[in-house]
C-alpha positions as CSV (number, residue, x, y, z in Angstrom):
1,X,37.2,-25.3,20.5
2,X,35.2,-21.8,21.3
3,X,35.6,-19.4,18.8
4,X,37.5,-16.7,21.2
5,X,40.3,-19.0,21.5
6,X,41.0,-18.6,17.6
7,X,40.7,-14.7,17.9
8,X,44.3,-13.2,16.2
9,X,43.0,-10.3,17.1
10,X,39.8,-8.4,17.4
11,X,37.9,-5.7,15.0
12,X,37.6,-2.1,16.7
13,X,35.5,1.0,16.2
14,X,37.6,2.1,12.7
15,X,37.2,-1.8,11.4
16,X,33.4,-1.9,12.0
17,X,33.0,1.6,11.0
18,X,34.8,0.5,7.0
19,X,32.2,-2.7,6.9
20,X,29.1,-0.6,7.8
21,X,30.0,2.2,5.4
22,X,30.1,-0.5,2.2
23,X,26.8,-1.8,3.2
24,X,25.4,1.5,3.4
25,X,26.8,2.3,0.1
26,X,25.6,-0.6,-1.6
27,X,22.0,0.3,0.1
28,X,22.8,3.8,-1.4
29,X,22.6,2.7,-4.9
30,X,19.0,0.6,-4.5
31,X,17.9,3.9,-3.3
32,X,18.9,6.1,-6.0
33,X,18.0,3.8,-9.0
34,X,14.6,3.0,-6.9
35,X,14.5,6.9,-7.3
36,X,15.7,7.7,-10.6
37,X,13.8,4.7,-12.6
38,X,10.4,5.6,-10.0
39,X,8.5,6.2,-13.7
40,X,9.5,3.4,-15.5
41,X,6.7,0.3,-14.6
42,X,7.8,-2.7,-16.7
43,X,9.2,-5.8,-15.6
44,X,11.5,-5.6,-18.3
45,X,13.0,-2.3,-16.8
46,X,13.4,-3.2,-13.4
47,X,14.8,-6.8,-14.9
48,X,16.7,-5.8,-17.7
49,X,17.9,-2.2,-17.2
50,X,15.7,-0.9,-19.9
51,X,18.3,-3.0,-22.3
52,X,20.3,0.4,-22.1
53,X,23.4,-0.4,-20.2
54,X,26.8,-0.6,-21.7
55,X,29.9,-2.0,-21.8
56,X,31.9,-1.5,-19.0
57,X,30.0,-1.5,-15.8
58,X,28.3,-4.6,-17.3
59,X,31.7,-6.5,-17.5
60,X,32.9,-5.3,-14.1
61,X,29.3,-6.9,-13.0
62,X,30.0,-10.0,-14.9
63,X,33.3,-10.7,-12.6
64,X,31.7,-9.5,-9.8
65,X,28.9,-11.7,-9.8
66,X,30.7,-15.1,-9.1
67,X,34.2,-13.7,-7.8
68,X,32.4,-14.5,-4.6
69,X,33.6,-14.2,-1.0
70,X,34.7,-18.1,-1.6
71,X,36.9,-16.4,-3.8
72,X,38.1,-14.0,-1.8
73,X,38.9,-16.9,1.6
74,X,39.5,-19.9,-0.7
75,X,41.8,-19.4,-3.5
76,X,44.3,-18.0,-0.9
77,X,43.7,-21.2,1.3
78,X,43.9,-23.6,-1.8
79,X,47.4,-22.3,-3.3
80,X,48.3,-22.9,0.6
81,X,47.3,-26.0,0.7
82,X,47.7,-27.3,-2.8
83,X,49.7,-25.1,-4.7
84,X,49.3,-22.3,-7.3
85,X,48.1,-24.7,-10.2
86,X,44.4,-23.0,-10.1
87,X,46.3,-19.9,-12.1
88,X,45.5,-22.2,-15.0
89,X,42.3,-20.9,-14.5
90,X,43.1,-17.7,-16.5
91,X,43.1,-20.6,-19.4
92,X,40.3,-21.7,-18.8
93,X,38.6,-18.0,-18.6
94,X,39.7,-17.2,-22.3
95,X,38.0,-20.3,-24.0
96,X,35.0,-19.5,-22.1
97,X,34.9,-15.7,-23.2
98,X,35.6,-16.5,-26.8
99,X,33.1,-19.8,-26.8
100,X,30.2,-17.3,-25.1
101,X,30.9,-14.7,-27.2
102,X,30.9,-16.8,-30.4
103,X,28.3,-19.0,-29.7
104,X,25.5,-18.2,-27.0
105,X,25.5,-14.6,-27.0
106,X,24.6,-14.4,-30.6
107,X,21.6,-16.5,-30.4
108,X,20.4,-15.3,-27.1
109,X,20.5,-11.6,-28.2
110,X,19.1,-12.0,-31.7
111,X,16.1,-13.6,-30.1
112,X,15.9,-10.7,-27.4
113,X,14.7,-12.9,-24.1
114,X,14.6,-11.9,-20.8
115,X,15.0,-15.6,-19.3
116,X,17.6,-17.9,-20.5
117,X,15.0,-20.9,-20.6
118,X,12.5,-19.3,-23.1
119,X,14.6,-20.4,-25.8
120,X,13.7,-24.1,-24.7
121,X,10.7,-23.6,-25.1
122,X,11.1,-21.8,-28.2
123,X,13.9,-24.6,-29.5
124,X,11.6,-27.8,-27.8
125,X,8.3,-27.2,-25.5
126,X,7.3,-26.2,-22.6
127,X,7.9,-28.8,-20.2
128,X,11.9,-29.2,-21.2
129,X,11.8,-25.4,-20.3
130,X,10.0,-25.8,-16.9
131,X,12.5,-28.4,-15.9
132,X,15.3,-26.3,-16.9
133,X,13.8,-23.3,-14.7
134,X,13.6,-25.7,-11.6
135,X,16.3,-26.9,-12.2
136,X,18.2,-23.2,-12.3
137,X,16.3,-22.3,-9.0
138,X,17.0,-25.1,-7.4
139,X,21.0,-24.8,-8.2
140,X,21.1,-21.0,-7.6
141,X,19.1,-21.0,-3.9
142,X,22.1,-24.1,-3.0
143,X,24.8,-22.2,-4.3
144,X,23.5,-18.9,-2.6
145,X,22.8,-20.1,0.8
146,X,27.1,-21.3,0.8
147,X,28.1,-17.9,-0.3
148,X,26.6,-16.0,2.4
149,X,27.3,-18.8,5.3
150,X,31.0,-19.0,4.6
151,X,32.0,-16.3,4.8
152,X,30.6,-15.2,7.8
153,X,31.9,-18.5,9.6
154,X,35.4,-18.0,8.7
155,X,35.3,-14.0,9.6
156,X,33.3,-15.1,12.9
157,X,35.8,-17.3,14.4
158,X,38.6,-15.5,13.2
159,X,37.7,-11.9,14.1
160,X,34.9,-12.5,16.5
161,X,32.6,-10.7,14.7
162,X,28.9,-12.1,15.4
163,X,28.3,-14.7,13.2
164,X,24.3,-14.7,12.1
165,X,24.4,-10.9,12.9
166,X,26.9,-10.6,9.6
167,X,24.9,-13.3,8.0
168,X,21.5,-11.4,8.4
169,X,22.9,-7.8,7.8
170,X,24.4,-8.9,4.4
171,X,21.5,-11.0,3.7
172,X,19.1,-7.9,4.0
173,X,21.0,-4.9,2.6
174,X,21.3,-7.1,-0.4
175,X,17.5,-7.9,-0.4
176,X,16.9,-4.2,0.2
177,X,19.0,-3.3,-2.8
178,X,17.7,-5.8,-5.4
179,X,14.3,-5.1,-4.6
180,X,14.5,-1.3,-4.3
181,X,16.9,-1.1,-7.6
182,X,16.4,-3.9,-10.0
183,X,19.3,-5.2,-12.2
184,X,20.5,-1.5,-12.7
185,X,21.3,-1.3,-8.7
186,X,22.8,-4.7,-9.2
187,X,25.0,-3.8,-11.5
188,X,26.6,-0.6,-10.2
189,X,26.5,-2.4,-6.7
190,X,28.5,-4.9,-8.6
191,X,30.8,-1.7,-10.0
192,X,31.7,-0.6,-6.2
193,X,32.0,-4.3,-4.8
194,X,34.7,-5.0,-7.2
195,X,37.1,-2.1,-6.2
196,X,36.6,-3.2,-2.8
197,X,37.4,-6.8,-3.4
198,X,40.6,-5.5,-5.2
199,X,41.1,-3.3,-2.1
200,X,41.0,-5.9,0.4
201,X,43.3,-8.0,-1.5
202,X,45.7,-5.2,-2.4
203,X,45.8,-4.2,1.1
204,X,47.0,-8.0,2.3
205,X,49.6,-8.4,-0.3
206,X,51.7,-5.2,0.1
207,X,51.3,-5.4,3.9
208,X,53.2,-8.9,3.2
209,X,55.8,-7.8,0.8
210,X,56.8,-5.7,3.1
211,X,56.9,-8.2,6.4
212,X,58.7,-10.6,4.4
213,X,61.1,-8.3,2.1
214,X,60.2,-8.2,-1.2
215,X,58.2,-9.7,-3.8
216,X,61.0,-12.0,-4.8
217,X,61.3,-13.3,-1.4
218,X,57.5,-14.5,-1.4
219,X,58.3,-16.5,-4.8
220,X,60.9,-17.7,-3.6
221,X,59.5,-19.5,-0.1
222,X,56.8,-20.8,-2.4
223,X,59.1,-22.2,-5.1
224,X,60.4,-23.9,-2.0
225,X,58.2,-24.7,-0.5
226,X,57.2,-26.9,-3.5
227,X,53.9,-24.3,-4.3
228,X,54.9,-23.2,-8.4
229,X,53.5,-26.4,-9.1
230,X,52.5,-25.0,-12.3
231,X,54.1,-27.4,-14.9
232,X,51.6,-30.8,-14.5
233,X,50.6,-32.2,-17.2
234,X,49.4,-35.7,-15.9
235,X,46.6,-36.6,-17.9
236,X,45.1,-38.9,-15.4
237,X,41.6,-37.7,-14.5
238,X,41.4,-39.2,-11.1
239,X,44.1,-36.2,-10.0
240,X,42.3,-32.9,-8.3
241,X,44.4,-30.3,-10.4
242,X,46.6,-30.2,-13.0
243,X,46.7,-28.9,-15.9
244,X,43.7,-30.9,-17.6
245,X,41.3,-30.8,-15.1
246,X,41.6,-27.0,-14.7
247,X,41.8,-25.9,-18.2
248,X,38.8,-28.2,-19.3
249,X,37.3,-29.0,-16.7
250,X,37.5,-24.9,-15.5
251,X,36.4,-24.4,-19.1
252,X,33.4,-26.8,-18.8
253,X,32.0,-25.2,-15.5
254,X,32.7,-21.6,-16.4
255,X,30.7,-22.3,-20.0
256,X,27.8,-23.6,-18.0
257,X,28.1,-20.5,-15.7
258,X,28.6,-17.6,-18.6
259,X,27.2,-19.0,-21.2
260,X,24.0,-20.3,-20.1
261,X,23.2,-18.9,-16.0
262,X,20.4,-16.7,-16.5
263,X,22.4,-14.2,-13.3
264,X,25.2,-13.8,-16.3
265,X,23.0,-13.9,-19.7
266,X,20.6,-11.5,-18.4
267,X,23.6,-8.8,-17.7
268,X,25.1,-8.9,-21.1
269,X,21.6,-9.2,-23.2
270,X,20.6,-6.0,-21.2
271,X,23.6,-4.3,-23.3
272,X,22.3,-1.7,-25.7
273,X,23.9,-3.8,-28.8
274,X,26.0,-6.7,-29.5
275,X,29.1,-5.2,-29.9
276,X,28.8,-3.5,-26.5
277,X,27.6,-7.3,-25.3
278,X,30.7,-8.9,-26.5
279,X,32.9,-6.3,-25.5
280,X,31.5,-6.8,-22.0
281,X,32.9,-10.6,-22.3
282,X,35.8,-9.5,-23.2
283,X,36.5,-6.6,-20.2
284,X,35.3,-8.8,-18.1
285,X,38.0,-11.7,-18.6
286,X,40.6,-8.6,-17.5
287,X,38.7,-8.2,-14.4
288,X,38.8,-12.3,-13.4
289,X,42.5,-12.3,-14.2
290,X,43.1,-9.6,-12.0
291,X,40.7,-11.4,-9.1
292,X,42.3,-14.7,-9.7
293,X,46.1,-13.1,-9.8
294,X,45.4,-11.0,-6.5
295,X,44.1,-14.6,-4.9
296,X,47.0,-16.2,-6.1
297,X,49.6,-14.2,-4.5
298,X,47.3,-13.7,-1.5
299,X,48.1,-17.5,-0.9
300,X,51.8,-17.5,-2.0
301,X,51.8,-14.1,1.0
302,X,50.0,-16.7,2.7
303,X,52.3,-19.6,2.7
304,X,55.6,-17.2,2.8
305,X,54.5,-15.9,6.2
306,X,53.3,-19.5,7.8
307,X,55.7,-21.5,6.3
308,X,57.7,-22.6,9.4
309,X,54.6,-22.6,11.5
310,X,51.2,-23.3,9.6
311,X,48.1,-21.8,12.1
312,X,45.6,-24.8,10.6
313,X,48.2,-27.6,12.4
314,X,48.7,-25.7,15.1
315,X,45.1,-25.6,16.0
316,X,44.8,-21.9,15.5
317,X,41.9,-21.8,13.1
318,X,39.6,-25.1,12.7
319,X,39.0,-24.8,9.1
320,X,41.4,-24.0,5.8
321,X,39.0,-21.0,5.1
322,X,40.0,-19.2,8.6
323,X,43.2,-18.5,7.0
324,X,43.0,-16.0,5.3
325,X,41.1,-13.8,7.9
326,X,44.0,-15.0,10.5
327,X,46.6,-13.8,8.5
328,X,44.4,-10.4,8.3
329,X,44.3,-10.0,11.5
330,X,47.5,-11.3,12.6
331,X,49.4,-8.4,10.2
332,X,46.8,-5.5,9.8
333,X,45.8,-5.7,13.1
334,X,47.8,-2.6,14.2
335,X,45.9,-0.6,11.6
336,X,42.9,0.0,12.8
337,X,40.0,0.0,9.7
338,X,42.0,-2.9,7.4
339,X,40.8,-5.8,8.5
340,X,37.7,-4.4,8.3
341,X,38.6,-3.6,4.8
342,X,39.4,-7.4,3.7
343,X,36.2,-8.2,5.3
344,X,34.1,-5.8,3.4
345,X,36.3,-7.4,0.2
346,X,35.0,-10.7,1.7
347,X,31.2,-9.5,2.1
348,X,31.7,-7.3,-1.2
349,X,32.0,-10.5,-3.0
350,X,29.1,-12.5,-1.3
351,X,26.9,-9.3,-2.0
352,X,27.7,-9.1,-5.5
353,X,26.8,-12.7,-6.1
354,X,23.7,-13.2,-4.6
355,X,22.1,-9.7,-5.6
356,X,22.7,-11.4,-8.8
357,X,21.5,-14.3,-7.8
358,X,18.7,-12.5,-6.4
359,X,17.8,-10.9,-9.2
360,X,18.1,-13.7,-11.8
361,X,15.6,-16.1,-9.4
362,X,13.5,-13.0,-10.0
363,X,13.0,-12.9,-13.6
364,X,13.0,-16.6,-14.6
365,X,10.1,-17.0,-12.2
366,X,8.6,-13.8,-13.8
367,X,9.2,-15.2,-17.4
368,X,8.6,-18.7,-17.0
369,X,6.3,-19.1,-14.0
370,X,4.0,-16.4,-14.1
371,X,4.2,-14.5,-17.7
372,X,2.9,-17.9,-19.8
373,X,-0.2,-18.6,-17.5
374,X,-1.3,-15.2,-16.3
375,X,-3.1,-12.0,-18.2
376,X,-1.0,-9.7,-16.2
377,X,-0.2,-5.7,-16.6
378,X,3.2,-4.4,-17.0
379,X,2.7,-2.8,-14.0
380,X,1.7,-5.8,-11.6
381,X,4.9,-7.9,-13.3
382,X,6.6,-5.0,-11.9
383,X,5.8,-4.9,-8.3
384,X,5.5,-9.5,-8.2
385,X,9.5,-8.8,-9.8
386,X,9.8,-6.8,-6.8
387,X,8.1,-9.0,-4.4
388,X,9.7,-11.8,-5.1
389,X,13.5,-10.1,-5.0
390,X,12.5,-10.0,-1.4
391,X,11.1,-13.2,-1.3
392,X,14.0,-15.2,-2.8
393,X,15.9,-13.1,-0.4
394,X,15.0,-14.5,2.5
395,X,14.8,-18.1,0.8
396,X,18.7,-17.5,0.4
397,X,19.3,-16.2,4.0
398,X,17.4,-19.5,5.0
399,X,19.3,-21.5,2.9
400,X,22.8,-20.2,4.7
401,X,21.9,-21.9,8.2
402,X,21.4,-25.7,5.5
403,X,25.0,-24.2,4.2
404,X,26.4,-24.9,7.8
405,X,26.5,-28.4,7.0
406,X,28.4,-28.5,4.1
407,X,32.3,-29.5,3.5
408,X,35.3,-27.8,1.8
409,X,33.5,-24.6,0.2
410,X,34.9,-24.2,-3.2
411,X,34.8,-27.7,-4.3
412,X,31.0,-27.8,-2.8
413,X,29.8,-24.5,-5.0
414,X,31.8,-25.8,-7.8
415,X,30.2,-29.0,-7.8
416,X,26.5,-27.6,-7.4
417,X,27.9,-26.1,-10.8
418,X,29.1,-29.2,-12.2
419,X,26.2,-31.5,-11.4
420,X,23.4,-29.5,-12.4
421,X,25.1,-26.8,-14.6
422,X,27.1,-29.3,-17.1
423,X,23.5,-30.7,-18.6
424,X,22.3,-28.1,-18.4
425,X,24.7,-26.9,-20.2
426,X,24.5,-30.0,-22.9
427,X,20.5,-29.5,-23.1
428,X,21.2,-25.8,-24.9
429,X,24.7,-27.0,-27.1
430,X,22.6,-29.3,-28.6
431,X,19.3,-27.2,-29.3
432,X,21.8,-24.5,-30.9
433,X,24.7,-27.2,-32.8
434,X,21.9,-29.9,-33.6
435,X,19.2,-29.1,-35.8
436,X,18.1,-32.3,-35.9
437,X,17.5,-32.4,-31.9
438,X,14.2,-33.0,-30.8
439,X,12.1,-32.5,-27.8
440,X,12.4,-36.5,-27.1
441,X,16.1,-36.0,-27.4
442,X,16.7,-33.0,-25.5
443,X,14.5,-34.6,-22.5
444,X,16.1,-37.8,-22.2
445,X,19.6,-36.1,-22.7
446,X,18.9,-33.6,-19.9
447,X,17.5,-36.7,-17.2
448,X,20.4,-38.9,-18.1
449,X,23.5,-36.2,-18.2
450,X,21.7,-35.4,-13.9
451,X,21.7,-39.3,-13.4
452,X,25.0,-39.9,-14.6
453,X,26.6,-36.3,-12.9
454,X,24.2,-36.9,-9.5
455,X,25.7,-40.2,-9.6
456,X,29.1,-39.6,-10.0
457,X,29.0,-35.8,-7.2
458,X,27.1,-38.4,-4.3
459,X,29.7,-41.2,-4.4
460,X,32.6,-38.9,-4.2
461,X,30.9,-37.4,-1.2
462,X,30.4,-40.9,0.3
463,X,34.1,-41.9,-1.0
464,X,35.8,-39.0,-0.7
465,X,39.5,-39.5,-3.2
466,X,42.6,-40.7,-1.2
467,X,45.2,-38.4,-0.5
468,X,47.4,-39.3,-3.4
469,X,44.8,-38.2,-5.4
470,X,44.0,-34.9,-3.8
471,X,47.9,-34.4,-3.0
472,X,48.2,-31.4,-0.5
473,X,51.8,-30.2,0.0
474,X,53.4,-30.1,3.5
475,X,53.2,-27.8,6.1
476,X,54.8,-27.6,9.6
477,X,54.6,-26.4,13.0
478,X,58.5,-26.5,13.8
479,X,58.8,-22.9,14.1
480,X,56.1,-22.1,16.3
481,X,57.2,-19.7,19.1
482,X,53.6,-19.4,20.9
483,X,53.5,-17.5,23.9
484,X,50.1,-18.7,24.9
485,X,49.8,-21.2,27.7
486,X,47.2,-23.4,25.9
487,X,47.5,-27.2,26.1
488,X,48.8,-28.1,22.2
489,X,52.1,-29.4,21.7
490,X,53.1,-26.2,19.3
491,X,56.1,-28.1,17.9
492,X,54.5,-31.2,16.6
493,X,55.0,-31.8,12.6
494,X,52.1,-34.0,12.4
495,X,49.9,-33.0,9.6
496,X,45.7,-32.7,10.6
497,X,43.5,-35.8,9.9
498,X,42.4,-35.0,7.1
499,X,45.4,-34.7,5.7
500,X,47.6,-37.4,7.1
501,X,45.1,-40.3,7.0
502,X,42.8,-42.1,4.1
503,X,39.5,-41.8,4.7
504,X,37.9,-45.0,6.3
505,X,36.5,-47.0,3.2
506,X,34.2,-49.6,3.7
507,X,35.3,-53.5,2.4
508,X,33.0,-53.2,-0.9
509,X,34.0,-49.5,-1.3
510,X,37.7,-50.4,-2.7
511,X,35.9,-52.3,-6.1
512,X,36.2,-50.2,-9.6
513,X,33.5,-47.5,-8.7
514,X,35.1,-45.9,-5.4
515,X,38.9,-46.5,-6.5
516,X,38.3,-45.0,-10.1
517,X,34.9,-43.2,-10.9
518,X,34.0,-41.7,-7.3
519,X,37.5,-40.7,-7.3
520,X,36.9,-38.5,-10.3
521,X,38.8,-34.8,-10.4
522,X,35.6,-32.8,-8.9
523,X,36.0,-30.2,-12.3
524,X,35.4,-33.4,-13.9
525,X,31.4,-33.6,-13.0
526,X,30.5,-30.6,-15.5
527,X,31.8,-31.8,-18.6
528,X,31.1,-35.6,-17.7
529,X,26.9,-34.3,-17.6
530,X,27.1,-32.0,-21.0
531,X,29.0,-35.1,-23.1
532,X,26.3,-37.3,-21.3
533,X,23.3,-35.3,-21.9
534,X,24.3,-34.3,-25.5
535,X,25.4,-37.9,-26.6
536,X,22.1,-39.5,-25.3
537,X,20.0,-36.4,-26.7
538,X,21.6,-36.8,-30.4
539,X,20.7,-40.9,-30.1
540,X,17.3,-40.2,-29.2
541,X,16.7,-37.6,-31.5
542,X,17.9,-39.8,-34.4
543,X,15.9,-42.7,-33.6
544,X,12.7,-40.9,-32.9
545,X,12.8,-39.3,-36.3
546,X,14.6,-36.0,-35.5
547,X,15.8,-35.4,-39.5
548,X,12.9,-34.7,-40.8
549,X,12.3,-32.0,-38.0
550,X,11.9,-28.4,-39.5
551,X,13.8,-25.5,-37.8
552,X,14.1,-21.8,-38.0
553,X,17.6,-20.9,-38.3
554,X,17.5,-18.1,-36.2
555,X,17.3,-20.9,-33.5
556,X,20.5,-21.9,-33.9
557,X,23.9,-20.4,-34.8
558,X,24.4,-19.3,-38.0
559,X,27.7,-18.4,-39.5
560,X,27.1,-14.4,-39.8
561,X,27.0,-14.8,-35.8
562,X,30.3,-15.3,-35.5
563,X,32.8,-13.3,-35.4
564,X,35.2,-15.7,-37.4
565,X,32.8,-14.8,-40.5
566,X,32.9,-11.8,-40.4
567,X,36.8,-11.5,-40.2
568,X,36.6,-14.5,-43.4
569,X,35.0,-11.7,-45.0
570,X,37.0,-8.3,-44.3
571,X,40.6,-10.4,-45.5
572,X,38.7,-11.4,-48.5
573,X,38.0,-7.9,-49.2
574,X,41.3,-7.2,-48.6
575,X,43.0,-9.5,-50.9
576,X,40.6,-8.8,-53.9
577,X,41.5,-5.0,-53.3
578,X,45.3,-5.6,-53.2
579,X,44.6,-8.3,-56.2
580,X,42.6,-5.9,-58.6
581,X,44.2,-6.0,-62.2
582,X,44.5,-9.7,-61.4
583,X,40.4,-10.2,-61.2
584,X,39.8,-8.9,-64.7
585,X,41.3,-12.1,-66.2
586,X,39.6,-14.5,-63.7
587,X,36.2,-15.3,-65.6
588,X,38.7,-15.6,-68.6
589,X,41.4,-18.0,-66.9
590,X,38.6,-20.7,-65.6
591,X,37.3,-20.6,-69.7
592,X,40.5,-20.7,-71.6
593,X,42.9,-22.0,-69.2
594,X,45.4,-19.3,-69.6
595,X,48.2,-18.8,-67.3
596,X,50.0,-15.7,-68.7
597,X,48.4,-12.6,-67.8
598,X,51.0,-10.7,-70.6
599,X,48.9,-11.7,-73.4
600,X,45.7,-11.2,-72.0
601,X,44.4,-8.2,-73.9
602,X,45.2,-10.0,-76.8
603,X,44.0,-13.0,-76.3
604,X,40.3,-11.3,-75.3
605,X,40.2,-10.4,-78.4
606,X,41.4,-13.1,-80.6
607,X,39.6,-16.1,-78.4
608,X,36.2,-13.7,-78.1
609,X,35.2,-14.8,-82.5
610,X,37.3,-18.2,-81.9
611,X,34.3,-19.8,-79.4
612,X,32.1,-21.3,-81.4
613,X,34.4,-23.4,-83.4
């Protein structure tokens, strides 16, 4: 099917003038910190912001940088599909924050690092941390390449705008802006792109409240429509979503992207102190909630409006993430400059995550590529920082055209997370939790966790999960008044392919592994790698005589890094202040064993000559 046949509508002047004007403000910023920071030569400040940022536009970059357009064109399209179970995700946002907070950022920070994979070396050697920095690289250009490539697909066939002509102009205004800027452009880019993402979704959902009557109304069609499928608590991990798989599995994946991605550690360890780094964390969870709210009701606005007749059935978009920008352009299209609003929300989001992207390919390669084998001035580490913003830049634009080939778009940059992210994420619990871990351990950990999660991420590509497991919710056509002379039967109920049919298995595909442990929930790959790599490392390390390896504690997490201690301690202060009169008898109780505090005055002084006999 063309792509003009799937046009709601088209942008105009006003629409193209809103996108270009958030590109040229995002450009803006590059400019002005390329200006305002022209003195400062490091790598460190162009990097790391000088390690003088604070609090709040650091947490607004945090949710910025992997709120990403598949955020923005997903969610919507996966509460429409499969119901508004991913809220649970807010769940799964809090134990990251507080398991970050308490546990990574500590260590990190103490040890001041500019790349998230020094502390492997500093924790094992040097070859466990080269690994990890392929690794990272390798993950990060993958996952980049989706974010700018679909978007662009969905807002091309949707809107008609030119499809590598978005691609390209996003991919290089981004570039131009990392490169110019350094992690302080990225960062109040990150600021900007977030209002606009709220925008966009703002500007959707009242425009639907007030088609359909009311925000009750939109509940309402969605309760019926069987979409509050909130309360499911099957524990069977074979099942996409419910309530397991996104709060731990959710919680897995987004530890592996906060607590360890050098794009995330490298924002909140360029905080000017720790406070204002955990505060960060902790701002930031209020921005995701927000994000994931505004996507949630997006869909529910979704569903209300197509309920009777769904577009994807009816052949009016050819893939679930056209959705969205149908319904944009099907209901803002009289207002000239608001679909080109949700579309700069869309791009806002694809910006924001690979500037950060961008910019965190930049310093691990810095820090553990060049920094280690070269005699190097501040200055040249500067401009190769620089050079190689614009390099990875174009490595990333490259990468969208592989992007084209891939399926459904979140599950495909969540897995990329879970398979290489989860042991990833193993390899540094157990170099902070284990003191006993060695180098032998960690290594054979970190292989066997990217077996055992490659292993499990390739068969459920080749065995995709049946529909029982994946369970999408219906949707009809039976409405459909289309005034269009095309050739589709508007009125048929049947549901697409991929929905109404199992995927064709082949006869050795139904044994154990295709029916159970292909068919895993695909939040399921993360924490399946970390318990993988960190059971194996812990085996190793014990056999290969990791307790008689010596450690320094600042290495690993110490109890006066968490915050738990220190609130121990203030309560404890508390107490003995409210308890004072008591204390004076305590040394006395513990000798003499007396319980009645009336006689105690006398007693001192009658026991006091009495001890010796």
């Amino acid at each position: 099917m063309s792509g003009d046949s799937l046009v709601a509508g088209s942008f105009v002047v006003a629409d193209y003038v809103v996108f270009a004007l958030m590109l040229v403000v995002s450009a803006g910023v590059g400019v002005y910190y390329a200006w305002s920071d022209r003195g400062q030569e490091s790598s460190g400040d162009f990097l790391m912001g000088g390690r003088r940022l604070t609090a709040l536009p650091v947490s607004l970059s945090l949710t910025a940088s992997f709120m990403s357009a598949i955020t923005v064109l997903s969610n919507p399209a996966e509460v429409y599909r499969y119901g508004a179970s991913i809220g649970f995700y807010a769940l799964s946002y809090v134990m990251t924050m507080v398991v970050t907070s308490e546990v990574f950022l500590p260590v990190f920070y103490r040890l001041a690092i500019t790349s998230t994979y020094e502390y492997l070396e500093l924790r094992f050697n040097r070859a466990i941390r080269l690994l990890g920095t392929v690794l990272f690289i390798v993950q990060t250009i993958l996952y980049t390449g989706i974010v700018i490539y679909a978007p662009a697909l969905a807002l091309n066939q949707v809107t008609g705008m030119d499809l590598w002509g978005a691609v390209i102009s996003t991919g290089v205004v981004c570039t131009f802006y990392c490169t110019m800027g350094g992690l302080k452009a990225v960062v109040w880019t990150d600021v900007f792109q977030v209002g606009v993402m709220l925008a966009g979704f703002l500007s959707v959902i009242i425009r639907s409240v007030i088609l359909q009557g009311g925000v009750y109304r939109i509940i309402t069609d969605s309760q019926q429509g069987g979409r509050l499928n909130f309360w499911d608590f099957d524990t069977n991990p074979l099942r996409r979503h419910t309530f397991w798989t996104i709060t731990i599995g959710g919680t897995f994946v987004w530890v592996s992207i906060y607590g360890i991605n050098q794009a995330q550690v490298q924002r909140y360890i360029s905080c000017k102190s720790i406070t204002h780094a955990r505060l960060s964390l902790y701002i930031n969870l209020l921005g995701l909630c927000s994000i994931l709210l505004s996507s949630v009701f997006a869909g529910m606005c979704l569903y209300s409006v197509y309920k009777n007749c769904d577009p994807w059935t009816a052949k009016r978009v050819s893939a679930p993430d056209q959705l969205m920008p149908y319904l944009v352009m099907d209901i803002l299209g009289d207002y000239p400059g608001l679909p080109g609003l949700f579309v700069a929300a869309a791009y806002s989001g694809s910006l924001s995550t690979v500037s950060s992207s961008i910019n965190a390919l930049a310093a691990v390669t810095v820090e553990d590529l060049i920094k280690p084998y070269t005699q190097m001035s501040e200055k040249h580490l500067s401009w190769i920082s620089k050079g190689l913003s614009l390099l990875y830049g174009v490595l990333c634009i490259g990468m969208a055209g592989l992007a084209s080939l891939m399926g459904g778009i979140l599950q495909a940059a969540i897995s990329i997370f879970g398979i290489t992210g989860g042991p990833l994420l193993g390899l540094f619990t157990l170099g902070i939790f284990c003191p006993f871990a060695n180098c032998k351990g960690a290594l054979s950990g970190l292989l066997s966790g990217l077996v055992v999660s490659l292993w499990v991420g390739i068969g459920a590509q080749i065995y995709p999960p049946p529909p029982e497991m994946t369970r999408p919710l219906s949707l009809t056509t039976q409405g459909c008044n289309f005034t269009t002379a095309d050739n589709f039967n508007w009125t048929s109920t049947s549901l697409p392919k991929s929905i109404t049919t199992s995927p064709v298995q082949n006869s050795d595909a139904k044994h154990l592994l295709a029916d159970n442990w292909y068919s895993l929930s695909y939040l399921y790959f993360s924490p399946i790698g970390t318990i993988t790599a960190i059971s194996v490392g812990l085996i190793v390390s014990l056999f290969t005589g990791g307790l008689k390896l010596k450690l320094e504690s600042r290495l690993t997490l110490m109890k006066e890094d968490t915050t738990f201690y220190y609130l121990f301690k203030f309560f404890q202060r508390k107490v003995v202040r409210r308890t004072g009169k008591l204390d004076l008898t305590k040394d006395r109780e513990k000798k003499f064993g007396s319980t009645n505090p009336a006689f105690c005055d006398v007693e001192l002084d009658l026991t006091k000559s009495s001890i010796p006999t």
